[in-house]
C-alpha positions in Angstrom: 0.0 0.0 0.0 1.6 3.3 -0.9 2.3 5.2 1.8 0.5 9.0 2.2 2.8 11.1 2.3 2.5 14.9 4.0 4.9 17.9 2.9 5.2 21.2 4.1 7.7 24.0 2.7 9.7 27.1 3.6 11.6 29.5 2.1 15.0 31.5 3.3 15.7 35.1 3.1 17.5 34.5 -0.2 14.0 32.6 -1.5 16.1 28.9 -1.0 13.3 26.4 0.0 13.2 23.8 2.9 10.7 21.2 2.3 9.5 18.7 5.2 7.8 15.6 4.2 6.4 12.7 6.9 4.7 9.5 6.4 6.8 7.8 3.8 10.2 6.5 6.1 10.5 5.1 9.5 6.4 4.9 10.4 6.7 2.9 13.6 8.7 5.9 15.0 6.5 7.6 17.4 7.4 10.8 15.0 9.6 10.6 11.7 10.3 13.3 9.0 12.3 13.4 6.4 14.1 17.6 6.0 15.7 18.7 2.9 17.1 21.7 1.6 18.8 21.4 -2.0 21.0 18.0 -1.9 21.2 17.7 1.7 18.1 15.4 3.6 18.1 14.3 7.1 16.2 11.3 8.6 14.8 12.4 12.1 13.0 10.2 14.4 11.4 10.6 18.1 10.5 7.9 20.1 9.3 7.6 23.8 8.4 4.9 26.5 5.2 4.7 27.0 6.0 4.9 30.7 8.6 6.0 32.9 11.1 3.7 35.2 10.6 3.8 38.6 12.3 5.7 40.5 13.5 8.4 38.0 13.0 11.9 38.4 14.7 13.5 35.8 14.5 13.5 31.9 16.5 10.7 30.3 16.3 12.2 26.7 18.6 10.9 24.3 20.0 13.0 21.1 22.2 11.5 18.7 23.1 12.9 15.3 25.1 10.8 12.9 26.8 11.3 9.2 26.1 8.1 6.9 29.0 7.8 4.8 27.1 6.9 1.7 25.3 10.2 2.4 28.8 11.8 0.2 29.6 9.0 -1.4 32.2 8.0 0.8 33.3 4.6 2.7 34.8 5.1 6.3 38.3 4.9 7.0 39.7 2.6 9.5 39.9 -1.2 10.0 36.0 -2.1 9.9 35.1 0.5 7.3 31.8 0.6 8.8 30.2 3.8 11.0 30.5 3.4 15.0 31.0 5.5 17.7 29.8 9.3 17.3 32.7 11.5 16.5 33.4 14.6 18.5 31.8 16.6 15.3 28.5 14.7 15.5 28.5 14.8 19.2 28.6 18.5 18.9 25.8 18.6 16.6 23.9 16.4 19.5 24.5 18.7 22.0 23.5 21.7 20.1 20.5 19.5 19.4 19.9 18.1 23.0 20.5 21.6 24.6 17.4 24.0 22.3 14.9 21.2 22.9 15.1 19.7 26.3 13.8 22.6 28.2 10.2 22.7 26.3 10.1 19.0 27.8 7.5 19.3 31.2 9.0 19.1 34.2 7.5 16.1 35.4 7.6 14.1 32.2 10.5 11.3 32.7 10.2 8.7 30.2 12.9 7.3 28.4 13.0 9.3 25.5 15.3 8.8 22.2 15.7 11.6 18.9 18.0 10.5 16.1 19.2 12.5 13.4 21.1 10.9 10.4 22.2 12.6 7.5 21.3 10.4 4.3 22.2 12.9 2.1 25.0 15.2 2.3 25.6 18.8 0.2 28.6 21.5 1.3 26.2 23.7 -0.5 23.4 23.2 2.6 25.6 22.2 5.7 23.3 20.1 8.5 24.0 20.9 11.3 22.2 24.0 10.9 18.7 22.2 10.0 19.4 19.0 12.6 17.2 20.8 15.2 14.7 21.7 12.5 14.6 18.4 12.0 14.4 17.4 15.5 11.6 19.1 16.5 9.4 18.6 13.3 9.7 14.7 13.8 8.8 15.5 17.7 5.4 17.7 16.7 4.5 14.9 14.5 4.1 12.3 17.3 2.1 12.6 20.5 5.3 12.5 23.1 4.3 15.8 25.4 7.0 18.2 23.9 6.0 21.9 24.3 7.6 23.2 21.0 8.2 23.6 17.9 11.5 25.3 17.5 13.8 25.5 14.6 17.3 26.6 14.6 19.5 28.5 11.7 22.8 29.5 10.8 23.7 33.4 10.7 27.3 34.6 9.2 28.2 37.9 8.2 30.2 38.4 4.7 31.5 42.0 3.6 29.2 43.6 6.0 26.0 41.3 4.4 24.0 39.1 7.0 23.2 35.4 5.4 20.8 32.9 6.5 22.1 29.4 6.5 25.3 29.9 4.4 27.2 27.7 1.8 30.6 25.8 3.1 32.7 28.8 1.0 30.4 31.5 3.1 31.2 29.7 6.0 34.8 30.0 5.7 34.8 33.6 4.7 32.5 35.1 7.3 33.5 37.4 10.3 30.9 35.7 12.7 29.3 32.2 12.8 26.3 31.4 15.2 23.6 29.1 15.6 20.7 30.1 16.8 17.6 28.0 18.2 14.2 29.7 19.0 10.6 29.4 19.5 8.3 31.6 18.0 8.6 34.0 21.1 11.9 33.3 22.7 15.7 32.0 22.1 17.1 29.3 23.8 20.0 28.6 22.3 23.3 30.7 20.8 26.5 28.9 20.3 29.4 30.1 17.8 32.4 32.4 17.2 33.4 35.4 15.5 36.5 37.8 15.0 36.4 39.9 17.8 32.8 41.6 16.7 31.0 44.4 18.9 27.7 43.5 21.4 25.7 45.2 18.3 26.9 43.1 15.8 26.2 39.9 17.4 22.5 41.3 18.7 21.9 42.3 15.3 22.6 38.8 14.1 20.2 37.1 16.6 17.3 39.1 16.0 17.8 38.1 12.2 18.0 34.5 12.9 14.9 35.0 15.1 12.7 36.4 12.6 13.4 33.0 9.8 13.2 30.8 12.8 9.6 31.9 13.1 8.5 30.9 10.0 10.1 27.4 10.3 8.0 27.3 13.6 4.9 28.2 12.0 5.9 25.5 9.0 5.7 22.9 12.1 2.4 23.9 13.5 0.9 23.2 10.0 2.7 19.9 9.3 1.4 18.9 13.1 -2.4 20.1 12.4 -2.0 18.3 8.8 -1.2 15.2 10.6 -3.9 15.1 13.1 -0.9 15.1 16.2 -2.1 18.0 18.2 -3.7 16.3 21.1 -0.5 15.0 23.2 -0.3 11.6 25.3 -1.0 11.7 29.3 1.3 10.8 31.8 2.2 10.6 35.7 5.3 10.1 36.4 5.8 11.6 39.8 3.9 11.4 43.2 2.4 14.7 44.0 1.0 16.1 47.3 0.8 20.1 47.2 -0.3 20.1 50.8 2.7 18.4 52.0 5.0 20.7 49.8 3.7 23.6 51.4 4.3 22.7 54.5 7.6 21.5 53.9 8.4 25.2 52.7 6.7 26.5 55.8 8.8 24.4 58.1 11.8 24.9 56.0 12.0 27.5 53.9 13.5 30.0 56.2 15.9 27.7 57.6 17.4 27.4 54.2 17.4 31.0 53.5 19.1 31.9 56.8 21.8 29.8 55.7 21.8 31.4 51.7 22.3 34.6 53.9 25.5 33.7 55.8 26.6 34.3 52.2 29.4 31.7 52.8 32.3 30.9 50.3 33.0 27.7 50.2 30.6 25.6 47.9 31.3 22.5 50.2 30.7 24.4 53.9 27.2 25.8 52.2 26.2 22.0 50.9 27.1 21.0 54.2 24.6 23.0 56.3 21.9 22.8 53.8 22.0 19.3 54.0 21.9 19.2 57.5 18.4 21.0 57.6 16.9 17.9 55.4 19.0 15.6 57.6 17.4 16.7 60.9 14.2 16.9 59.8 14.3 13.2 58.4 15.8 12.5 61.3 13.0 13.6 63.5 10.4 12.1 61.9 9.1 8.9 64.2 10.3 5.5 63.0 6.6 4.4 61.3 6.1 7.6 60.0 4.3 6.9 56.8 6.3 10.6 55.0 7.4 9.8 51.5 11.4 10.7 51.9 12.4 10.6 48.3 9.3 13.4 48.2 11.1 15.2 50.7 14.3 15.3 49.1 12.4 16.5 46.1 10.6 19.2 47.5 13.4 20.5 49.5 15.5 20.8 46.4 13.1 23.1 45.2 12.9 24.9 48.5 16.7 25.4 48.0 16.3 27.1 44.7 13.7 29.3 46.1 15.5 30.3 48.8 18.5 30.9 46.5 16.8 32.6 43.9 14.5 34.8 46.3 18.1 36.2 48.3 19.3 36.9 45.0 16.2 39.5 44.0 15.4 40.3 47.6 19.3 41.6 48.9 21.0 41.9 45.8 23.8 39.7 47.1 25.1 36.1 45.8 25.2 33.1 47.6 29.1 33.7 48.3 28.1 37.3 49.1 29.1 38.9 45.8 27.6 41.9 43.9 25.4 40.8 41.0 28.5 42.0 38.9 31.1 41.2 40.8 34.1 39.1 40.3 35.4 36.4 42.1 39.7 36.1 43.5 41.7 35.5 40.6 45.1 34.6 40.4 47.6 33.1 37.4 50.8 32.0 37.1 52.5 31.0 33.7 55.7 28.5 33.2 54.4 26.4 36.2 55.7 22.9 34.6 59.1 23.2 33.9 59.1 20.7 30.5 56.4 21.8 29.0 56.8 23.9 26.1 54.3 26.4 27.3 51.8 26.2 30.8 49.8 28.3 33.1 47.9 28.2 36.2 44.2 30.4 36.0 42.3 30.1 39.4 39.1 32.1 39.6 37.7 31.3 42.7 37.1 28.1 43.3 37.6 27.3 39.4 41.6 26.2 38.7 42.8 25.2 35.3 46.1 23.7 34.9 46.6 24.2 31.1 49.7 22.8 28.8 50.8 24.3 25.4 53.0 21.2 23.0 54.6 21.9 19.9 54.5 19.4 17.0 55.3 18.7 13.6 53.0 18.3 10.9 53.1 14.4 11.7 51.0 15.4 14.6 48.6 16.9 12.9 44.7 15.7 13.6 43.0 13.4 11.0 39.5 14.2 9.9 37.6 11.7 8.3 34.0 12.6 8.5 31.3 12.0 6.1 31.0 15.8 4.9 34.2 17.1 6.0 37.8 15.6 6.0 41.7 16.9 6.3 43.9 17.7 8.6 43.7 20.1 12.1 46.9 21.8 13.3 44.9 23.5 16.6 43.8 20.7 19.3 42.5 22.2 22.0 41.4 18.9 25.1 39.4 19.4 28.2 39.8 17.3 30.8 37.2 17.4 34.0 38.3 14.7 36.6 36.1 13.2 39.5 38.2 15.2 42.2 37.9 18.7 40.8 34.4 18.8 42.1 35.2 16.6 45.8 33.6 13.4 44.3 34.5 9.7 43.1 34.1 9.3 39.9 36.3 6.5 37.0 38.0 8.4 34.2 36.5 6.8 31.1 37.6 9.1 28.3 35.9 12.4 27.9 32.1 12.8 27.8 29.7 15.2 25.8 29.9 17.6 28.0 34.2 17.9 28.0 33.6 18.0 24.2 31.6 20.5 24.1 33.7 22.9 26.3 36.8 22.0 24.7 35.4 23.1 21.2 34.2 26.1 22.6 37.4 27.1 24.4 39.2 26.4 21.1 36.8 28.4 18.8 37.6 31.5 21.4 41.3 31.0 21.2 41.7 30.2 17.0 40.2 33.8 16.5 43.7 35.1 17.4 46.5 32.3 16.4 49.0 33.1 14.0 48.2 32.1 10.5 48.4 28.1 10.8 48.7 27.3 7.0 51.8 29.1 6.9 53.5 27.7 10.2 54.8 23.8 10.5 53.5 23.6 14.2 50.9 21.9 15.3 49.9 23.2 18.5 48.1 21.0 21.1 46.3 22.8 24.3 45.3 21.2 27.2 43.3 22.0 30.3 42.8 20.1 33.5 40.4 21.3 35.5 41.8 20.7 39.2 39.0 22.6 41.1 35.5 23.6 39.8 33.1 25.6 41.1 31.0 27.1 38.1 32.8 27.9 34.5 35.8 26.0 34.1 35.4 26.0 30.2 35.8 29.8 30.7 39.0 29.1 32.7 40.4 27.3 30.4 39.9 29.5 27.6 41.8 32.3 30.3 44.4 29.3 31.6 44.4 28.4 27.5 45.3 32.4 26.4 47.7 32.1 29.2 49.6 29.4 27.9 49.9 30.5 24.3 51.7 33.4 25.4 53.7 31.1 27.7 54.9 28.9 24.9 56.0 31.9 22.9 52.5 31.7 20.2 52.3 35.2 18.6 48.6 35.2 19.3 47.1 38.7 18.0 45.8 39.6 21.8 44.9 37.8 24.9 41.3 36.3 25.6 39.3 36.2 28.5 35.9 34.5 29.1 33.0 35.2 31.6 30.2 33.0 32.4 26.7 35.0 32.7 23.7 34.4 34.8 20.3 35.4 35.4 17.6 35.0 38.2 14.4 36.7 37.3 11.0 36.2 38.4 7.4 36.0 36.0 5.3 37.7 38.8 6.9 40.3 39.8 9.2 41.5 36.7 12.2 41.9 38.8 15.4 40.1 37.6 19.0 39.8 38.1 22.3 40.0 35.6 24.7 37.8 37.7 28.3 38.3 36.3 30.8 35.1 36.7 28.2 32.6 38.4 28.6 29.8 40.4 28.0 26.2 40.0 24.8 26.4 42.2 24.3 29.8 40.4 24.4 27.6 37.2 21.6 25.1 38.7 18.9 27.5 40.2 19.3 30.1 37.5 17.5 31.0 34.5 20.6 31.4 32.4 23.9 30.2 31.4 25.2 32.5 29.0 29.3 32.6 28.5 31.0 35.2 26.4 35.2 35.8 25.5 36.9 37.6 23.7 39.5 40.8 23.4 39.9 43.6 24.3 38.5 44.4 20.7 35.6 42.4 20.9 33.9 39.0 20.9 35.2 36.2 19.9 32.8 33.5 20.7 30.0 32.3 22.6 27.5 29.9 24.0 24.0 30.8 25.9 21.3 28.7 27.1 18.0 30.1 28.4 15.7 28.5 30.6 13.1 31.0 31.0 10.6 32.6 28.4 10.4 35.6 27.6 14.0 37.1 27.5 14.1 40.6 26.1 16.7 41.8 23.8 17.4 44.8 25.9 18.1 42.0 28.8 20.2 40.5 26.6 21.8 43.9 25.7 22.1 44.4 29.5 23.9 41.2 29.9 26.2 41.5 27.0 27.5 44.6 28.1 27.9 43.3 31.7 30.0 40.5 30.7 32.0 43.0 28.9 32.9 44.6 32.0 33.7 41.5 33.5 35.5 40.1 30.7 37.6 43.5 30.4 38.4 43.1 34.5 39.4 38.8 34.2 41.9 40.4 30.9 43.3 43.3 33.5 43.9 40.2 36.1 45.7 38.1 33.3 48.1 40.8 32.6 49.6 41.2 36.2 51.0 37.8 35.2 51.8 38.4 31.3 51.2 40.9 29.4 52.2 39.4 25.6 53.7 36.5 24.1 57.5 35.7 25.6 59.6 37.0 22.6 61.0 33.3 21.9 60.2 29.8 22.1 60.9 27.8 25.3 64.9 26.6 25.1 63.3 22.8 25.0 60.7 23.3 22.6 61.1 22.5 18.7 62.7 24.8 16.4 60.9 25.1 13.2 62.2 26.0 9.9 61.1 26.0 6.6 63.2 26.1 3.3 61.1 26.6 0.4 62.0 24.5 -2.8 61.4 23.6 -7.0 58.5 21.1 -6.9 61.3 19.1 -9.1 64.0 19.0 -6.2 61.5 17.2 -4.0 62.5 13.5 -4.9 66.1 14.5 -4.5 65.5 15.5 -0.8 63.4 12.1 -0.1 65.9 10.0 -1.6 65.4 6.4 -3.6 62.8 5.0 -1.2 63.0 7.7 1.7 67.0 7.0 2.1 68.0 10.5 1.7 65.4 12.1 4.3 66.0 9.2 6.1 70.2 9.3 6.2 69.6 12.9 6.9 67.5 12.6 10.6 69.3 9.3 11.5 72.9 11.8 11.6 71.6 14.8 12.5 68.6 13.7 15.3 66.1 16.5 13.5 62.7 15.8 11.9 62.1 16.6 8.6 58.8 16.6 6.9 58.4 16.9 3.3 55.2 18.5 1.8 54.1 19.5 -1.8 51.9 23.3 -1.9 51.1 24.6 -4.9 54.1 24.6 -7.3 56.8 24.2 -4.9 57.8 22.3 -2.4 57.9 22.9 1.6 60.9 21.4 3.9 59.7 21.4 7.6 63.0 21.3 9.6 62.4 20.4 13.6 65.1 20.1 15.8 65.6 20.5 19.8 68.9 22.7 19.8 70.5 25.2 17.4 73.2 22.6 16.3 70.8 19.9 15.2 69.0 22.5 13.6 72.0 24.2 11.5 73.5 20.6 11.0 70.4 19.6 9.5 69.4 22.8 7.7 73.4 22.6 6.0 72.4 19.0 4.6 69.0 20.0 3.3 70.5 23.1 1.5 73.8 21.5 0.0 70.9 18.8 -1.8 69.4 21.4 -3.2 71.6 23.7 -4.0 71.9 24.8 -7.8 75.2 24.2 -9.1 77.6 27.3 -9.8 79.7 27.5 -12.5 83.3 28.8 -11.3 82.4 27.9 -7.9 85.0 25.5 -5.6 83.0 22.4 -4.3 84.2 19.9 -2.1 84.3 17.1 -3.9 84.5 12.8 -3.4 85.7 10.5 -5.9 83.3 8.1 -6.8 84.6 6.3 -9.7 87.4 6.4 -11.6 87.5 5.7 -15.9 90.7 5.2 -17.9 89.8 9.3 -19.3 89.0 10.6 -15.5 87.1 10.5 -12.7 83.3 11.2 -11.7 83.6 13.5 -9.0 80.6 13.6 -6.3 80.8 18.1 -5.6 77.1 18.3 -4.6 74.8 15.3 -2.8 73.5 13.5 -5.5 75.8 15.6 -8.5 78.5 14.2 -9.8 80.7 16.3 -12.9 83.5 14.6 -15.0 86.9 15.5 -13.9 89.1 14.5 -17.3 92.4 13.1 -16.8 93.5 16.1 -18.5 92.1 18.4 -15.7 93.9 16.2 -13.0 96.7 18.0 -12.9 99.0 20.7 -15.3 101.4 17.4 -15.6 100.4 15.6 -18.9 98.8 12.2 -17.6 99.1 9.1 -19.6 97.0 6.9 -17.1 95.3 7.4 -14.3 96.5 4.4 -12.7 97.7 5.3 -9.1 96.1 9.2 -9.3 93.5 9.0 -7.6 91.8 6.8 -5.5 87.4 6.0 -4.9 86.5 7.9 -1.5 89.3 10.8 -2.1 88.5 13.9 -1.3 89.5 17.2 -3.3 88.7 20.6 -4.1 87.3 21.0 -7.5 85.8 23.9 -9.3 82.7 23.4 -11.8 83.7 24.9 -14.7 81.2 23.9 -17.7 77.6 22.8 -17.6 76.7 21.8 -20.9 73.7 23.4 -22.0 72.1 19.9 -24.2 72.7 17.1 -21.8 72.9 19.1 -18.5 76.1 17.6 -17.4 78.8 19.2 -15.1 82.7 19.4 -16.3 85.0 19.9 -13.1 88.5 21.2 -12.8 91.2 20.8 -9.8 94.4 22.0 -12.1 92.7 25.7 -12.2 92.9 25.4 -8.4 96.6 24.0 -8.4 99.3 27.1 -8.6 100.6 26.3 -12.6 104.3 25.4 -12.7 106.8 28.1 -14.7 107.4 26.4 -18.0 110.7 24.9 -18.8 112.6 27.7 -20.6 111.7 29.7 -17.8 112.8 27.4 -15.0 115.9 29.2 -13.3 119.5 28.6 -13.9 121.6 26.7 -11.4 
């Protein structure tokens, strides 16, 4: 029975069309669509448990996008040659996912719910990750799991001064800013992306652009829903109520917990520790056949915590650590802490530390990229590490997670914006941060502890960057709110915001907000972009008591680099039959040398660990490719030797005729016991011959001639 199909269609700024279809793929999804726009078409799915486990009081919501290979016409790389674990490019496309359409999820729905994204077509001229939430949410307001969209999500990039609306690979590449932006109809939830040092205008300007194409992609969903007959949702309960107990729970407790919020204390672990004691001896005084539900309790009194929290906040105008809303927490730095490194720095802002390593490699070390839409090479890696003890808890280290993906790329999108130029220098450069302590924003710490570094190792980064990590507590009722400027962990929790900025002294140079409240103005926004401006101006102030600009030199241990640039046609005379040459020439000398074709000429990456490796090596390199001189004195080795002469090596790899008439001024009959294979002698290239190419040496021009014999003196 052929399937009935249902499309709906939308059309960008530019009058490009986005067409969703549903009902032909993947019908016992709960929700399936199928998005296109030109050659690219993603597969999106939603399905949910009909119930949820027992016991769980949280969302368990699933996001994964994936690339299909076949989608490009290509077949993975590796040993299985099959797809398999989410790389950290389609993890971040999950996350940006996950992060714009969990909060429209209620708060009391807690099935197991699953959203796949796979890309089954692929086009540079329409990149995905740009419609993946589109996507997303269309396949989610065609089932009947209790999501509270639609939203949509779109990229914005800026080219000569020109806004455009989900851009081409080669706009990509040659835009000053890059966001993604997702949105309901009213509100945005979601910002991530970077951009070369840009103003607070420039980037507002941007999101109220994206905002006004998102809303037609919204209404596009409400349609397709209605079409489908999916506008009536399923019903749930997945959590014991009792509003009477709650409230008097908050009436026994509530000011408890706020009399400890107002001791405004420091440390994050004395400040669990007397708000759990509050809970603890109430459950503790409760008779032993008391028929309370405890796990309610602990439920409740979280959200007495937040109230209490939230109310100090709006009520005093002080933090939980007794800050100013835009105040800034101790910081400190230190730079050359590890004394092998080739570049490190300590950043500790308060009770966030990051412990940050700059290593220089060679283009051997260069990343691998072998994605389904994208492949090469990356010479900036930029790792975030968050161990178990940073945070006081017990926890295995099983390779990084989403969430240490996700603030490693944004830390390194903040800190490309002002590398050197990397197609032009044979490093590769490899950042790490540790996080040792965390307390709220240690991806913002490591893009300080990260700047830090750079200039530490000796990186002629353009300027230093800094990055802040935003907050905001507001309230619906009353229309009070609160800008909070370098937040907390808890501040992260209870608030309604998580919105971090960096960038220069110039300007911004990426970003990444969250919002989990409606209704966020764009002259709050305004408000809180030019707060963290302030603060992210104070954090750069603070980093230069420590350094001020990159150290004028490389570290003594680190590798020297340098390049000689050769004819495309002397490249096989460098590498040698096999390799031997390149081989023969890091085996003596201990450098690395790395051979590379560009363009029309070829590139000889020279790495050593001291200047006399480097000049020993550099000497060898030069004398292969060297142009032979006529009237210039080699050094020469006798390779073979012929009844008319010998063939002289003067150059590596050029060897000239010396005739037995050149020998010497002496006329020689043979050259029997002249001159010997492996004997070394001065000779001077006298002749190239224009046809054949081949070299004509002379060691009796060097020889003083003897007087002739008329002349020779009397006795």
């Amino acid at each position: 029975m052929k399937p009935t199909v249902i499309t709906k269609s939308c059309t960008l700024p530019d009058g490009r069309q986005i067409t969703i279809e549903t009902g032909k793929l993947a019908r016992q999804a709960d929700g399936s669509v199928v998005l296109r726009m030109g050659n690219t078409m993603l597969l999106a799915t939603a399905v949910a448990s009909p119930t949820a486990k027992e016991g769980t009081d949280f969302l368990p919501l699933s996001v994964d996008y994936q690339e299909k290979f076949a989608a490009t016409g290509k077949i993975p790389g590796g040993f299985l040659k099959r797809e398999g674990k989410l790389s950290d490019y389609e993890v971040l496309i999950s996350r940006l996912v996950d992060r714009a359409i969990r909060p429209l999820f209620p708060d009391d729905y807690h099935a197991d719910t699953q959203v796949n994204i796979q890309l089954i077509s692929g086009d540079l001229n329409a990149l995905p990750d740009s419609l993946a939430a589109f996507a997303a949410s269309a396949a989610l307001s065609v089932s009947d799991i209790p999501f509270q969209g639609p939203i949509s999500e779109v990229r914005v990039v800026r080219v000569d001064g020109k806004f455009i609306i989900n851009p081409t690979f080669e706009q990509k590449e040659k835009s000053d800013l890059d966001f993604i932006v997702a949105a309901s109809i009213e509100n945005i939830l979601m910002v991530e992306g970077e951009a070369k040092e840009i103003s607070e205008a420039d980037m507002l300007e941007a999101l109220k652009l994206a905002h006004e194409t998102i809303k037609v992609q919204c209404q596009l969903q409400i349609e397709l829903t209605e079409a489908t007959g999916k506008t009536e949702k399923r019903t749930y309960n997945h959590e014991v109520k009792d509003e009477n107990f709650k409230e008097e729970l908050f009436k026994l407790l509530y000011d408890k917990v706020y009399a400890v919020a107002l001791q405004q204390l420091t440390s994050k672990h004395q400040r669990s520790e007397l708000f759990g004691q509050i809970v603890d001896e109430y459950l503790a005084s409760l008779p032993e056949d008391t028929t309370v539900n405890k796990d309610l309790v602990k439920k409740y009194y979280k959200d007495i915590q937040k109230s209490a929290c939230r109310n100090l906040v709006l009520n005093e105008k002080v933090r939980l650590d007794g800050r100013k809303t835009n105040e800034i927490r101790q910081i400190w730095s230190e730079v050359d802490y590890l004394p092998s490194a080739h570049g490190s720095s300590i950043f500790t802002r308060g009770e966030t530390q990051s412990l940050s390593t700059v290593t220089l490699g060679t283009k051997l070390d260069e990343q691998l990229i072998d994605g389904a839409m994208f492949d090469g090479t990356n010479k900036f890696i930029l790792h975030y590490n968050f161990p178990g003890f940073s945070t006081g808890e017990v926890k295995p280290n099983r390779g990084p997670g989403r969430r240490e993906v996700g603030h490693g790329n944004l830390a390194m999108r903040a800190l490309k914006q002002v590398l050197p130029d990397l197609t032009a220098s044979p490093y590769t450069i490899r950042l790490v941060s540790d996080i040792l302590e965390s307390n709220g924003s240690s991806s913002m710490a490591t893009v300080c502890a990260g700047s830090l570094a750079l200039m530490d190792a000796g990186i002629k980064i353009s300027a230093p960057v800094s990055g802040i990590a935003m907050g905001m507590i507001s309230d619906s009722a009353t229309k009070r709110y609160a800008i909070l400027s370098d937040i907390l962990g808890d501040e992260d929790h209870l608030g309604d915001m998580d919105f971090k900025v960096t960038g220069t002294e110039k300007g911004i140079t990426a970003c990444q907000m969250d919002l989990k409240v409606d209704g966020l103005t764009y002259d709050v926004l305004s408000e809180a972009l030019n707060q963290a401006k302030e603060g992210r101006l104070h954090i750069l102030n603070e980093m230069k008591k420590t350094i001020t600009q990159p150290k004028p030199d490389l570290k003594p241990h680190a590798p020297r680099a340098v390049t000689i640039t050769i004819d495309k046609e002397l490249i096989g005379a460098v590498i040698g039959p096999g390799g031997k040459v390149v081989q023969e020439i890091q085996k003596t000398t201990g450098a690395t040398v790395v051979i590379e074709e560009v363009g029309n000429k070829g590139l000889v990456n020279i790495f050593a660990t001291n200047q006399d490796v480097m000049d020993a090596a550099v000497k060898r390199v030069k004398a292969i490719v060297a142009v032979p001189e006529v009237d210039q004195v080699y050094d020469g080795v006798v390779k073979s030797i012929m009844p008319f002469g010998a063939f002289v090596e003067f150059m590596p790899g050029k060897d000239g005729l010396l005739h037995i008439s050149e020998i010497k001024w002496e006329r020689l009959e043979t050259m029997d016991g002249v001159l010997e294979v492996g004997e070394q002698l001065k000779v001077k290239l006298v002749e190239v011959d224009k046809k054949t190419g081949k070299f004509r040496l002379s060691r009796k021009v060097l020889i003083p001639r003897p007087p002739k014999k008329e002349e020779a003196p009397s006795a």
